[in-house]
MARSE-359034 format. One line per field, with one value per residue (C-alpha): residue number from 0; x, y, z. Coordinates in steps of 0.25 Angstrom, whole numbers, always signed. Layout:
residues N
seq = [NUM:...]
x = [X:...]
y = [Y:...]
z = [Z:...]
//
This chain:
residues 130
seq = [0:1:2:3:4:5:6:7:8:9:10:11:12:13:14:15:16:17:18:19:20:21:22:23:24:25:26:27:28:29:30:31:32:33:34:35:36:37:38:39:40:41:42:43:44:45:46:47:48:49:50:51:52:53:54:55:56:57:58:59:60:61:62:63:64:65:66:67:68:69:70:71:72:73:74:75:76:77:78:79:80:81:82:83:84:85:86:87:88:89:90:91:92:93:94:95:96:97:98:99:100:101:102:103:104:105:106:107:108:109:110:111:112:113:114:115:116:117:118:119:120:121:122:123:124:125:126:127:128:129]
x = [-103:-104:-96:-86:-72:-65:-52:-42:-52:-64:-78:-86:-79:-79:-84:-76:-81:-67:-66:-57:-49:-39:-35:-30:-37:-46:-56:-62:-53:-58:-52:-38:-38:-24:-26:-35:-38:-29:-40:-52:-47:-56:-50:-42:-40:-26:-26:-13:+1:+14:+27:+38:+49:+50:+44:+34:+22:+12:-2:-13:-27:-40:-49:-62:-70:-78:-80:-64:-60:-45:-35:-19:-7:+1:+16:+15:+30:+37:+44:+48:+48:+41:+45:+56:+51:+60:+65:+78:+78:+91:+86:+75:+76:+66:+68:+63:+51:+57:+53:+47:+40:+30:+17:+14:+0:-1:-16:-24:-24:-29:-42:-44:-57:-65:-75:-65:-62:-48:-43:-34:-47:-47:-60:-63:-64:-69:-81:-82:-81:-94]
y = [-41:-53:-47:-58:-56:-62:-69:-68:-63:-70:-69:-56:-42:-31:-17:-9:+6:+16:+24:+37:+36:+48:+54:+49:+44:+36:+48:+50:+59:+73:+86:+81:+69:+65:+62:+69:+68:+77:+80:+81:+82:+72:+64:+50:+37:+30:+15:+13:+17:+10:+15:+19:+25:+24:+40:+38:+32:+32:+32:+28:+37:+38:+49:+46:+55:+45:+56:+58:+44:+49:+39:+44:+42:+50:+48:+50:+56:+58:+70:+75:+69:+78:+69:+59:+49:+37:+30:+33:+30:+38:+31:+41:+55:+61:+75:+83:+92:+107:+111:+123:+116:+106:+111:+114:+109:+120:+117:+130:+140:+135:+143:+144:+138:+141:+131:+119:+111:+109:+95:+100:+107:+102:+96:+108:+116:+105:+106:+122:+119:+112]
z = [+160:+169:+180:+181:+179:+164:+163:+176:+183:+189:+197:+198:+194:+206:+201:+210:+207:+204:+215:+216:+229:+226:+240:+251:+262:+252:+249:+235:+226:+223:+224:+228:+221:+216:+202:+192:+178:+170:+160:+168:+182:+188:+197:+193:+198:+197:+190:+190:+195:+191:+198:+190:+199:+212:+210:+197:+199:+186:+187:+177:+181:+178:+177:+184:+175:+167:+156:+156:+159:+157:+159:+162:+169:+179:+184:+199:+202:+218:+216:+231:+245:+253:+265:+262:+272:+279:+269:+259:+245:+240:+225:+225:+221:+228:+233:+246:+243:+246:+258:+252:+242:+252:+255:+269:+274:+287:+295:+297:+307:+320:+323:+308:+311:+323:+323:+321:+332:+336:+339:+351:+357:+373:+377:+385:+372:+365:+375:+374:+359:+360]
//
């Protein structure tokens, strides 16, 4: 292999290694990736998307276990709006989320943890902290 590009394209060939960006914020998918493999559950990496509807999106993965290498596709739905934001688009069904039914993210007691600093501290405590 010379390296070079054939037919439309030309000069040297860029070997760009697949990396597996998966959570927001640009850190390496792991735990709480958003895709894995549905038969070995390593994570997977999106090729391709196409938007069908307005609320369909398909996706065409792909499993980053070399030793599976399972290609697949996945239809990415909107089912709810959890917030319905500023703009009004009465074409689209998209339903409220029930109050009931959202998950509440509620921050831990305060004092849970006696050794943690609080950001509110004055820096007269801050200095008796010290």
């Amino acid at each position: 292999m010379s390296g070079t590009g054939g037919g439309l394209i030309r000069g040297h060939m860029v070997h760009a290694p697949m990396e597996f960006r998966l959570q927001p914020g640009g850190s390496r998918g792991g735990e709480g990736c958003f895709l894995r493999c549905p038969k070995c559950e390593t994570q997977a990496a999106i090729r391709r998307s196409e938007k069908l509807t307005p609320l369909v999106t398909q996706l065409d993965a792909l499993c980053s276990n070399t030793g599976c290498g399972h290609t697949f596709r996945v239809q990415l739905e909107i089912t709810h709006s959890i917030s319905p934001g500023n703009i009004d688009r009465p074409d689209l069904h998209l339903p409220i989320l029930p109050r009931d039914q959202l998950v509440h993210v509620v921050p831990p007691p305060r004092g849970s943890d006696p050794d943690q600093p609080s950001f509110l501290m004055n820096a007269s405590e801050d200095a008796e902290a010290a």
